[in-house]
C-alpha atoms as one frame of an Amber mdcrd trajectory, in Angstrom:
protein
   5.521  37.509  23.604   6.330  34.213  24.723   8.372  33.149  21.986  10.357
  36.541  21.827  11.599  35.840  25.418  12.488  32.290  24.757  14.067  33.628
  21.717  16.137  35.698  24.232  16.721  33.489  26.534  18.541  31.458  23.945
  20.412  33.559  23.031  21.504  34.396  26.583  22.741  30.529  26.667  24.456
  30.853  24.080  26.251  33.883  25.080  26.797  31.993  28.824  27.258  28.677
  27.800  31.147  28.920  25.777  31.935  26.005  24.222  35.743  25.575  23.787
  35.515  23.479  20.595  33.939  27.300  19.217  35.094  30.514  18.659  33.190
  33.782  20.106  32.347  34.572  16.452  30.150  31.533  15.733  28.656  32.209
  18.891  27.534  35.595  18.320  26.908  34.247  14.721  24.486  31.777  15.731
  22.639  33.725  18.195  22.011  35.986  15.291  21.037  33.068  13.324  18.466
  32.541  15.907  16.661  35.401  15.809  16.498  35.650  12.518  14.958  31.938
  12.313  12.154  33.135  14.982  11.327  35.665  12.772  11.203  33.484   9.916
   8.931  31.060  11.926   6.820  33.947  13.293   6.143  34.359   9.515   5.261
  30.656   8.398   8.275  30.239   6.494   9.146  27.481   7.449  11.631  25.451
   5.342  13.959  28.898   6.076  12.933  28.577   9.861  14.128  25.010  10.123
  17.009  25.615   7.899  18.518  27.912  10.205  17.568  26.302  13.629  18.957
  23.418  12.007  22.607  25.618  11.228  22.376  26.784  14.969  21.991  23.517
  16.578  25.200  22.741  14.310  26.888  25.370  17.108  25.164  24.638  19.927
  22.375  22.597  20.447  19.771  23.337  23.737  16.373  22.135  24.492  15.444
  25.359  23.035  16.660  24.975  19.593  15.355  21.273  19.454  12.027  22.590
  20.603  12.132  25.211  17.148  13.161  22.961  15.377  10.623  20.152  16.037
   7.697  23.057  15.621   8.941  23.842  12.355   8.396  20.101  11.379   5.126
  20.038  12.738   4.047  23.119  11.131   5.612  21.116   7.747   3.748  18.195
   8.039   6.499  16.007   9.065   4.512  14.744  12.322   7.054  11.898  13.264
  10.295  13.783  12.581   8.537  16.762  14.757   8.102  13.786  17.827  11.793
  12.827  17.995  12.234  16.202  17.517  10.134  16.901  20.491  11.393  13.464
  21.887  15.031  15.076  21.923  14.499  18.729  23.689  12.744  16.862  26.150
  16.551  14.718  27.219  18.190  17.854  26.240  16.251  19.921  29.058  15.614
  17.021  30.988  19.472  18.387  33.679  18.813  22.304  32.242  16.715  24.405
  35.192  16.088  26.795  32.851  14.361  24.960  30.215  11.747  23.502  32.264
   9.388  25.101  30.436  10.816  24.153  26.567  10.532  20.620  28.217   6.853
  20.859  29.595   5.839  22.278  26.076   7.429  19.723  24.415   6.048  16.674
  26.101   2.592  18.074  25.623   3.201  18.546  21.928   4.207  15.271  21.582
   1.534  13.802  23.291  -0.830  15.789  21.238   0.817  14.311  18.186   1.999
  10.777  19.312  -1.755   9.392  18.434  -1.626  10.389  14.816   1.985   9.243
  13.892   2.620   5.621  12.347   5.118   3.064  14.125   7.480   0.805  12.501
   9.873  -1.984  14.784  12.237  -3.784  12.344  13.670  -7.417  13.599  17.164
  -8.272  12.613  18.129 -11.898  13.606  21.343 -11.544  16.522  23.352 -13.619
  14.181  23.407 -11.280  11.152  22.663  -8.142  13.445  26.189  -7.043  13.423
  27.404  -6.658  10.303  23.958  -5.688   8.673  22.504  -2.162   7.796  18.565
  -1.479   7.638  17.535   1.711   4.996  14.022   2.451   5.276  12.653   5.319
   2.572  16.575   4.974   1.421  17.727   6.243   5.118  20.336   4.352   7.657
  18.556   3.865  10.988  19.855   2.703  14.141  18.701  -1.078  14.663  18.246
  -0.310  18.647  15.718   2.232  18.207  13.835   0.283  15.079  13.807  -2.462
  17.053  12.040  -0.747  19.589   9.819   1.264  17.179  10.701   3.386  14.692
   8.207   6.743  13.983   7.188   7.059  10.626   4.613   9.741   8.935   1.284
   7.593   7.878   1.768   6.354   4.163   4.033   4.110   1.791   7.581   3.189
   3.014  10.300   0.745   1.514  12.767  -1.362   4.058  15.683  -2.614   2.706
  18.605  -4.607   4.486  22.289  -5.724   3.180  24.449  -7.873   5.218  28.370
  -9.344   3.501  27.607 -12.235   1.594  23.620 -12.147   1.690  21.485 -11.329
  -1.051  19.426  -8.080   0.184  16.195  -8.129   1.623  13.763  -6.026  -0.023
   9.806  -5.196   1.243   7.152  -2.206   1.813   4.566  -1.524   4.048   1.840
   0.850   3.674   1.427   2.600   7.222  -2.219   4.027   8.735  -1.946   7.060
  11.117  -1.225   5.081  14.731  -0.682   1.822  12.680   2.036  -0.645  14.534
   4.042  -2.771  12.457   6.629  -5.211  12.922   8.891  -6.143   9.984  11.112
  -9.322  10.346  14.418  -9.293   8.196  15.176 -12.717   6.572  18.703 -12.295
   4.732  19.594 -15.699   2.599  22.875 -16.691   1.849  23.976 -15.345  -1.690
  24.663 -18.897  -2.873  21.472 -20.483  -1.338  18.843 -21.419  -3.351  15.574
 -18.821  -2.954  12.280 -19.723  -0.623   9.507 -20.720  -2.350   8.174 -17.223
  -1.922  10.569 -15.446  -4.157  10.663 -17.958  -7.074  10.169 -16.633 -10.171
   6.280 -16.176 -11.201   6.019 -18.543 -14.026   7.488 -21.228 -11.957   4.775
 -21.342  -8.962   1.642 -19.165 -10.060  -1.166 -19.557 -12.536  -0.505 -17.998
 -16.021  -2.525 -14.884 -16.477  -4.347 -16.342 -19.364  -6.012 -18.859 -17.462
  -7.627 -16.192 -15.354  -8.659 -14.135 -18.549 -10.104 -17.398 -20.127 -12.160
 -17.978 -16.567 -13.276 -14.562 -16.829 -14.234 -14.845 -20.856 -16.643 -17.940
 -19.972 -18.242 -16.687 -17.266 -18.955 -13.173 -18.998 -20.531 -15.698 -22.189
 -22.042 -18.173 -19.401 -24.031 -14.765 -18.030 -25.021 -13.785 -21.422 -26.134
 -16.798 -22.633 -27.786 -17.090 -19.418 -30.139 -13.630 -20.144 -30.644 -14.272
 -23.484 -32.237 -17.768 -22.876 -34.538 -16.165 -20.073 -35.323 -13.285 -22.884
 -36.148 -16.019 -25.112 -38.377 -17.631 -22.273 -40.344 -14.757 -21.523 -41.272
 -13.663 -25.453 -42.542 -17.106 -25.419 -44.709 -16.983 -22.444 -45.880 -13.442
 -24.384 -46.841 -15.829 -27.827 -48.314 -18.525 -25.366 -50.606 -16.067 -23.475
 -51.841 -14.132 -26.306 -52.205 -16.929 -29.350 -53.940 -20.093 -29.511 -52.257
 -23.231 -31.462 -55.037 -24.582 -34.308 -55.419 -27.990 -35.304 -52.881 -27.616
 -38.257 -50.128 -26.153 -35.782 -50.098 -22.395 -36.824 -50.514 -19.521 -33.994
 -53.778 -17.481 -34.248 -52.864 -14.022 -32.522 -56.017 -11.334 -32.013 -55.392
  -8.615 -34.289 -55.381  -6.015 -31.427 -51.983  -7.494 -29.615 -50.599  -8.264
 -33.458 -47.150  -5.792 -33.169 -46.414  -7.392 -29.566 -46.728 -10.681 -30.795
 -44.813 -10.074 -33.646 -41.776  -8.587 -31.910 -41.895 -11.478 -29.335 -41.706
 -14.174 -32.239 -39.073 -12.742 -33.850 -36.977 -11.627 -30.720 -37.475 -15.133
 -29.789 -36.256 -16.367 -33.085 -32.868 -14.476 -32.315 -32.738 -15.139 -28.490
 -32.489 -18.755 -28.410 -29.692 -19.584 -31.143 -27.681 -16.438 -29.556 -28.145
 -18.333 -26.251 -26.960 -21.653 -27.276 -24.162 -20.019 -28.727 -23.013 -18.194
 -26.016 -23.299 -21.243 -24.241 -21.304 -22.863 -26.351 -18.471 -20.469 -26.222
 -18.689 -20.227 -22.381 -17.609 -24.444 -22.460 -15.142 -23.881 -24.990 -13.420
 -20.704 -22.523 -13.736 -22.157 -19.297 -11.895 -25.417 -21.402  -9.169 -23.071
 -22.009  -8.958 -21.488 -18.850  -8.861 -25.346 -16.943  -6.052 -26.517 -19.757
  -3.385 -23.632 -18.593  -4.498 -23.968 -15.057  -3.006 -27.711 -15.592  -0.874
 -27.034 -17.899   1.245 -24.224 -15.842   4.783 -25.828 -14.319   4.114 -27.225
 -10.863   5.837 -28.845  -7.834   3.041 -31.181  -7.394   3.190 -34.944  -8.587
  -0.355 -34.632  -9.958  -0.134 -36.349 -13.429  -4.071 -35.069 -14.454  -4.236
 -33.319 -17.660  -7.374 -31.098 -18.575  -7.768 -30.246 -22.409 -10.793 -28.433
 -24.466 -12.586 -30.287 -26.777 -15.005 -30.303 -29.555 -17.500 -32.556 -31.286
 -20.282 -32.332 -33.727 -22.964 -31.856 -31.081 -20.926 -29.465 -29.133 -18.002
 -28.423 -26.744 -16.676 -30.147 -23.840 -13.475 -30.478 -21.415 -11.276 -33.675
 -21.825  -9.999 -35.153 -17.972  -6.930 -37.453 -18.648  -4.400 -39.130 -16.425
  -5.174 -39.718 -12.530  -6.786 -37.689 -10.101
């Protein structure tokens, strides 16, 4: 099989290749290791596969044992660690006669796979560059290749940068498969006062009550809304059916009597419930407009917006200047 001889052939590299920095024994050890880890790859397992390619690249590392090792990632799901996987036994092979073909293979895999993986190019300003360090999923990366673009799996990932003296910079992104993102890093001075961005909530957004008040009134403006229309079309129902005598009653034909009568007193119920729900919808939306005002600003705006109530009904009070 294919595999088998670059499996051997490996191992062959190994045994020609002597690296003076290792002894014969881990070697021989990690062409053993090898083999074993083709075997373990021939049968999908995978996390022991990569485990051990991983331990022999520890020994010596070839175009072949990045190649295994970047299939095993594939096969795992791990499509971007798999590319600079791939990326790697491509420069590896790129000076090696004898892995032309590892290097063929592995510039079609990665260009099978290139289209599906998620890139990320982090910006650190030159005059904080040196001294800073970028984590993103909790990982150190090298600035020179984020800068350039970083290859991430599609999905949620967390960038974080700390620099001597500058509070950290914290963000996420949410990455689509062939997505392209750039993420600048803005580190403040620890003493410097925060941009209006990262101010605390209650100091520069609307409190949440406001919103539920909003959403209170216009749930009783709707209702009142339908019941006043109900009310509207029972009494079309009394008009078309009953006549109005000289002394004011309704005279209904016997044969429409039970229609009539549930129109009247559905009517009866509908237009009160209406005015109510009206009323309640003035008296929310007051609320909602008095802690939209009321909530701290940076504005000079000295208008003041208050609910109130009278005898004949609810209202909003406007006070100060527009």
């Amino acid at each position: 099989m294919r595999w088998t001889a670059l499996a051997l052939a490996l191992a062959a590299a190994l045994h020609a290749v002597p690296c003076r920095a290792q002894s014969d024994d881990a070697l021989a050890g990690a062409r053993q290791l090898f083999v074993e880890a083709v075997g373990d790859e021939d049968a999908k397992r995978y996390e022991t596969a990569l485990d051990k390619f991983r331990r022999v690249a520890a020994v010596k590392e070839t175009a072949n044992v990045r190649y295994r090792i970047a299939s095993c990632l594939e096969a795992l799901g791990r499509r971007a660690e798999a590319l600079a996987s791939y990326d790697a036994a491509v420069r590896l092979g790129a000076q090696d006669p004898s892995a032309a073909d590892v290097v063929q293979a592995s510039r079609a895999r990665a260009a099978q796979i290139d289209p599906t993986v998620a890139r990320l190019s982090v910006v650190v300003p030159p005059e904080v560059r040196p001294s800073t360090e970028v984590r993103v999923d909790d990982a150190p990366i090298d600035l020179d290749s984020a800068s350039a673009s970083l290859p991430l799996d599609p999905g949620h990932h967390t960038i974080r940068a700390t620099a001597p003296g500058c509070v950290p910079f914290d963000t996420a992104v949410t990455l689509s498969a062939g997505g392209r993102v750039s993420i600048t890093v803005t580190l403040q001075p620890a003493g410097a006062a925060p941009p209006p961005s990262a101010l605390p909530p209650a100091a520069s957004t609307t409190p949440v009550g406001a919103w539920v008040a909003i959403g209170v009134g216009g749930a009783l403006a709707i209702g009142s809304v339908v019941s006043l229309v109900l009310r509207a079309s029972n009494m079309s129902t009394l008009n078309r059916d009953c006549a109005t005598t000289s002394s004011g009653s309704l005279a209904c034909p016997s044969a429409t009597m039970d229609e009539v009568n549930s129109a009247h007193d559905a009517a009866k119920i509908e237009g009160p419930l209406g005015i109510g729900l009206a009323a309640g919808a003035v008296v929310a939306f007051g609320i909602g407009a008095w802690l939209f005002a009321s909530s701290p600003s940076t504005g000079a705006s000295a208008l003041v917006v208050m609910p109130a109530w009278t005898p004949e009904g609810g209202g909003v009070v406007l006070r100060g200047a527009l």
